[in-house]
N, C-alpha and C positions, 0 to 999 in steps of 0.2 A: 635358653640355656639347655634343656632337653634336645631343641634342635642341633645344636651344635653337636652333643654325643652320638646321639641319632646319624646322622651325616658322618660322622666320624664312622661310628660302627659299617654303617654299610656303605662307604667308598673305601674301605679297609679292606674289605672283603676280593675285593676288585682288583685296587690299587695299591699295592703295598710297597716298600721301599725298597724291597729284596727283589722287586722286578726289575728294578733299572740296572742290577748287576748281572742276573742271569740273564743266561744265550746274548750279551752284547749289550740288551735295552736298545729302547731308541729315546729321543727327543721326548715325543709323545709322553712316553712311561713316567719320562722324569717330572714333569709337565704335571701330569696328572697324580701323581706319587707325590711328589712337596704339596700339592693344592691339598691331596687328602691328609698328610702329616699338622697342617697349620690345626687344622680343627681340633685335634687334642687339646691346644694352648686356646683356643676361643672359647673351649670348653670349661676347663682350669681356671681361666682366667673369670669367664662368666659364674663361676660357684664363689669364687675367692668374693667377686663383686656383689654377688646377693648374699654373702655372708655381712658384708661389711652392712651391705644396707638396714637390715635384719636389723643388725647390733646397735642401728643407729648415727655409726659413724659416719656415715655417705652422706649426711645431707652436706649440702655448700653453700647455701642460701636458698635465696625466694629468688625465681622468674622475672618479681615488682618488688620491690622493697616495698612501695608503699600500699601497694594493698594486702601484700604476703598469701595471695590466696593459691598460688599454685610453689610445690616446695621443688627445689632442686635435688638430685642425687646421684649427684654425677663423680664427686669425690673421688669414690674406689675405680671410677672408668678405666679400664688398662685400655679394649683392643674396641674398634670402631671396626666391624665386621667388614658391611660395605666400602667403607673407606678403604680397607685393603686392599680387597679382591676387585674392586676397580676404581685404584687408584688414577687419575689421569697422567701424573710423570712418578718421576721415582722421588724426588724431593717429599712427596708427600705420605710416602709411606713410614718414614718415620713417625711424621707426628700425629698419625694412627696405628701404631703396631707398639705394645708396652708404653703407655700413651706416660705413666708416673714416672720411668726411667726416665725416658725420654725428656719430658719436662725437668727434670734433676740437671741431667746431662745439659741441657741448654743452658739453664741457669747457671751453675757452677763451675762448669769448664768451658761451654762453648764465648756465652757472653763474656765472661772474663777474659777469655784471651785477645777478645776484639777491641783495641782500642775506643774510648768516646769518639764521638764525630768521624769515626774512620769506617768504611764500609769493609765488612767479612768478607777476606778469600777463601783460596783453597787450603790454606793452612790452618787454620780456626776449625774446619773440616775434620781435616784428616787428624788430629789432634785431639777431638770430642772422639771420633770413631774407632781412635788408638785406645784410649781411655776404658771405653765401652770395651773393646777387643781382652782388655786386661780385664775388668770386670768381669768377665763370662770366664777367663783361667787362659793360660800361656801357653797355648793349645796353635801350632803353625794354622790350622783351616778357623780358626775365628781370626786370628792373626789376616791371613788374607783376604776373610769373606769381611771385613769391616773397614781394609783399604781400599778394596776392589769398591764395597758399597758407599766410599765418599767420592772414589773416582765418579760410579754412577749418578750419583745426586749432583755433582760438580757439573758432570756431563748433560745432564737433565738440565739443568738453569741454560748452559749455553745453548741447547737447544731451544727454548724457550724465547732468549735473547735474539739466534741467531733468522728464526722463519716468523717474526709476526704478523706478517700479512696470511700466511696460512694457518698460524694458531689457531683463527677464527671459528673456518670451514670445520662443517660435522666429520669431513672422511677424516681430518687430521687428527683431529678430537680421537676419533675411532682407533686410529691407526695409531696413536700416543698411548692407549688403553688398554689398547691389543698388546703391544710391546713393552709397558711398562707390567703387565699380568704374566704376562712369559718372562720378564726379567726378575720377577719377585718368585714365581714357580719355580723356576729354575736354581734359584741362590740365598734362598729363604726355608 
């Protein structure tokens, strides 16, 4: 929890968001500029979640039901740090980034829109992401950055679909890693 402020504070120092508009910015700036902006929210989010623990309300259960010797306390879990910052495609940064939205959104409007026995397209998608877009306020750049972000999850699965015989290999792995941490730097 302290790390996250920590890191915050001094990639703040460095990297700040007012670089990527002065003298032009580059790539890099912005790159480096959103990676340093997320850590306030893992920060926030990490206080919110030892609050809850504290109070008690985090537990979810036992590990065993049957022997109960190890407790769970995953309840208040929003942000799965790692899981962000490298993610393997973009599909899966959702369901570690605001992990209780997230899970809300799924259940309430994405599953529902999906037919029983019918497989999820891109409409079910763009539809939870619309939703979300309006949740955050009526603002054109959530408006785009939540279409654009079902395009990319959408775009991520066909990827997926489209090379699995290279899925496999470590470079692709890498190279899926690499480009889905620039595509979340960039647009996150």
């Amino acid at each position: 929890m302290a790390s996250s402020q920590c890191c915050y504070v001094f990639l703040k120092l460095f990297f700040s968001l007012s670089r990527c508009t002065m003298n032009g910015g580059s790539g890099e700036d912005s790159v480096t500029s959103t990676f340093t902006a997320r850590w306030k929210y893992y920060f926030i989010w990490s206080i919110s979640e030892a609050s809850i623990i504290i109070s008690g309300l985090g537990f979810s259960g036992w590990t065993d039901e049957n022997t109960q010797t190890k407790a769970k306390w995953d309840r208040a879990k929003n942000v799965d740090i790692l899981g962000v910052e490298l993610a393997k495609s973009a599909v899966q940064i959702p369901l570690v980034w605001n992990i209780q939205v997230s899970t809300w959104l799924r259940h309430y409007v994405y599953e529902r829109i999906v037919k029983p026995g019918k497989t999820a397209g891109f409409f079910p998608l763009l539809a939870t992401q619309t939703v979300s877009a309006m949740w955050h306020g009526l603002y054109p750049g959530y408006i785009i950055f939540f279409v654009q972000s079902a395009l990319m999850i959408d775009g991520s699965k066909g990827m997926m679909l489209l090379s699995p015989f290279n899925f496999h290999s470590r470079f692709y792995q890498y190279l899926e890693t690499c480009f889905t941490f620039c595509f979340s730097s960039h647009f996150t």
